[in-house]
N, C-alpha and C positions, 0 to 999 in steps of 0.2 A: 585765530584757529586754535582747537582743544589740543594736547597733547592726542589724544584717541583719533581725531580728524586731522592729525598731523601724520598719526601712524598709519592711518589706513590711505593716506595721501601717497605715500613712500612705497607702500604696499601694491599700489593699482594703477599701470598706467606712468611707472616716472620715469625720466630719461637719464635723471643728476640726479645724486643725493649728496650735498658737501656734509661733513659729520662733525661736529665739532673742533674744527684744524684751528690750531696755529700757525703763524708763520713770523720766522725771526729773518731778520737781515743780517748780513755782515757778521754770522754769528751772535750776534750780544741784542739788536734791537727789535722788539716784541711792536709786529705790526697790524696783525690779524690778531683776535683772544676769544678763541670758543666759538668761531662762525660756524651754523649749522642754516642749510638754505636745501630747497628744492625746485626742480621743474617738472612739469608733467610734462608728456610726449603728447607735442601740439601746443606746447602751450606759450605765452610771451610773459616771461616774469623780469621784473623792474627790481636792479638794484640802486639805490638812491640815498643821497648822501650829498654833502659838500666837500670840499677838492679837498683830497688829504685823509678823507674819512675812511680810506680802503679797499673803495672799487673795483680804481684797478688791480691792484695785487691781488684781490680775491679771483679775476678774472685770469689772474695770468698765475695763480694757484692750479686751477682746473685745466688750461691751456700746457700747463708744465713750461712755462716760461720764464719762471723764476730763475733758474739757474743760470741765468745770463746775466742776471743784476745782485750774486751775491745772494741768494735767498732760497728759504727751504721751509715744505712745512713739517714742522718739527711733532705737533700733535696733531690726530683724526686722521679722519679717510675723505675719499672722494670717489662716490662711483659712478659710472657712466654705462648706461647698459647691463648692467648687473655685474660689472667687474669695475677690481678697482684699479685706479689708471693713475696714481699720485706716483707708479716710479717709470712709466712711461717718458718717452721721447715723446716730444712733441710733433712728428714725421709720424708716429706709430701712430699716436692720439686721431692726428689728418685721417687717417687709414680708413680708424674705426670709423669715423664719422664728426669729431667733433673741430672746430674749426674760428681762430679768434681773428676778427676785425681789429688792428689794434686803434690805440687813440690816435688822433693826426695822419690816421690814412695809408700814410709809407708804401706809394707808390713807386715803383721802379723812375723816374723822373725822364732818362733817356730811353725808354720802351716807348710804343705808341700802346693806346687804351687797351689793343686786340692782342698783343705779344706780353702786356700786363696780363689781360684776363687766362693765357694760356699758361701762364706760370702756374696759375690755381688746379691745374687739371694734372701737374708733374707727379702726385700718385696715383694716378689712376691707371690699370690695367684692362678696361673695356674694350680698345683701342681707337682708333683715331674718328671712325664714324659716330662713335658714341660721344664722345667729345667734340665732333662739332656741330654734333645736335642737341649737346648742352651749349655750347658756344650763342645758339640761335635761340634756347631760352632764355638768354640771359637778357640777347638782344631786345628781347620781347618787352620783356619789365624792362628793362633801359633804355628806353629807342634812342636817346641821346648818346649813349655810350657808340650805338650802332653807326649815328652821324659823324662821331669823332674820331671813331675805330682805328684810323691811322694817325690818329697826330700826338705827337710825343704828350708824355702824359706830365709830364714837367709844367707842360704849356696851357693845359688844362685848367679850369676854375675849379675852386673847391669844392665846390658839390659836386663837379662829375669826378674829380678823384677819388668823394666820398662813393659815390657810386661803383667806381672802379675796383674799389676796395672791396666794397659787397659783393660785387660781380665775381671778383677775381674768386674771394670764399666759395661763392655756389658753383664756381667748376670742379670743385672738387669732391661734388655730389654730398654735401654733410646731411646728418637728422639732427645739427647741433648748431646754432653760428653761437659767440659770445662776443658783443657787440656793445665795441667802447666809447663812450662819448660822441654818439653820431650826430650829433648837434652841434658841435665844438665848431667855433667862427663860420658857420651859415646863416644866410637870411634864414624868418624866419619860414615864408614859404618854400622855400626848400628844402625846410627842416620837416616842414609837414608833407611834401612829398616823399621823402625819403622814409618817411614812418608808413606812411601811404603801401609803398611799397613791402617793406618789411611785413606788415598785416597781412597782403596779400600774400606774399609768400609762403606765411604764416597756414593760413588757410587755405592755398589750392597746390603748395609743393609740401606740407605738412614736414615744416621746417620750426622745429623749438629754437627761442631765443632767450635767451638772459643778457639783458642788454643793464650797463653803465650808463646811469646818467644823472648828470645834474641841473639838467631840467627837468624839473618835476612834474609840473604841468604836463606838458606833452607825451613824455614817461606813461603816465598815470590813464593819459588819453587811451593809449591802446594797447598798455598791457595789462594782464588778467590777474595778475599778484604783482605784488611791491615787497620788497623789504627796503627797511632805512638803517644805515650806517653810520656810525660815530664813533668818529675815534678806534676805528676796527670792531667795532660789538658791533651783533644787531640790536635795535634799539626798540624797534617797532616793526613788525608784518601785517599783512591782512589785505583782505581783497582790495583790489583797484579802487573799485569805486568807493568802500568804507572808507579807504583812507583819503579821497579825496575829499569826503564828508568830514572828515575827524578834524576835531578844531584845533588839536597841536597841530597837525602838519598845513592845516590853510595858514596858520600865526606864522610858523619858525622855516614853512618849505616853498609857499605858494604865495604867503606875501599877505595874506587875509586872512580875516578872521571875522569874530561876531562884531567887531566894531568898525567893520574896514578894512582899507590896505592898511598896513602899519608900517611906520619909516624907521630905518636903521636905529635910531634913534629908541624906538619904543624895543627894539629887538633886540642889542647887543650885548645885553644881558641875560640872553635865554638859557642859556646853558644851568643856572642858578634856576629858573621859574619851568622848565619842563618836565610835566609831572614824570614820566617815564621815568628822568631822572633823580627824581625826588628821594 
């Protein structure tokens, strides 16, 4: 994308703008360096990377969740809705609308599935009819959660906690989820159910995602922008589907290239051979 078609991106239509942030830890260690990313309203943008590259911190930049781990963004902004929310509570952030899945689910373990998902609805002011007519959307898109609804969520398999966890976010009515590693120790069709879903939500609750992931493949499947992550830079943007075209990321993200799969082996030197990085 142009800088001019980046601007008028910003400009028309966007829900997030992160602006060039830093983020140091512990005081002294530089983990983020100059991230500038966006979403449109409506839209599912993919951030993508290998473990370590930034993800999540970027995610819990925006979330205001840093301050739990020692961490602060030190330079840029972040706006959500035309204001900026980098010195928000993360309780305010819920408020406005926006709302993080974290990685590994973290479900209440002694709650059942239904006393999970009502935790998600603890700001909301509509009152109690309006929430449990969110309650039964949610059942909709998860009829599984619906069958499970009472049994402690400890007990539960991993996909429906992952589920549980999305569930739990959409009671709290967001225009925002950021959605960490939804693929993290799932088969893989239920990893594609679970995107299944997300899409759909996408499209008929006109719910933006910025979703973590380090599967790429799938990532790429259904969302409408990517950026790629390294080492805390972005490295590379562009539409979904370019990039799934583009011969760096089939070689060093997808496993392929113009010669094939390529084995650990032809790759572990990439860092040296990828022109971005050049």
């Amino acid at each position: 994308m142009s800088v001019a078609e980046n601007l008028k991106s910003e400009t028309a239509e966007t829900i997030l703008s992160v602006n060039n942030i830093e983020v140091i830890y512990n005081h002294v260690i530089l983990v983020l360096k100059g991230v500038s990313l966006t979403v449109p309203k409506g839209g599912i943008v993919a951030l993508l990377g290998a473990n370590g590259a930034g993800k999540t911190t970027t995610l819990r930049a925006v979330s205001n969740l840093l301050r739990g781990e020692r961490g602060e963004v030190t330079k840029g902004n972040i706006i959500f809705n035309d204001d900026e929310i980098q010195d928000l509570t993360p309780n305010e952030l819920v408020r406005r609308g926006c709302i993080q899945v974290m990685e590994g689910r973290h479900c209440f373990g002694h709650l059942s599935i239904e006393e999970n998902l009502m935790t998600g609805a603890y700001t909301r002011k509509d009152g109690a009819a309006a929430v449990r007519d969110h309650l039964d959307l949610v059942y909709q898109y998860f009829p599984r959660l619906k069958e499970r609804r009472k049994s402690q969520a400890g007990y539960t398999s991993g996909g429906e906690q992952q589920m549980c966890a999305i569930g739990r976010a959409l009671m709290s009515k967001p225009s925002m989820i950021l959605l960490d590693e939804p693929s993290m120790g799932l088969a893989p069709q239920l990893v594609e159910e679970i995107f299944e879903i997300v899409r759909d939500l996408n499209q008929k609750e006109n719910v933006s995602f910025l979703l973590a992931e380090q599967n790429t493949n799938i990532a790429l499947k259904y969302a409408t922008y990517g950026y790629i992550l390294e080492s805390g830079r972005i490295v590379m943007d562009g539409d979904a589907k370019e990039l799934r075209e583009n011969e760096d990321v089939k070689e060093f993200y997808l496993g392929t290239g113009g010669e094939g799969r390529k084995s650990f082996k032809d790759v572990k030197h990439y860092r040296r051979r990828k022109r971005w990085l050049a």
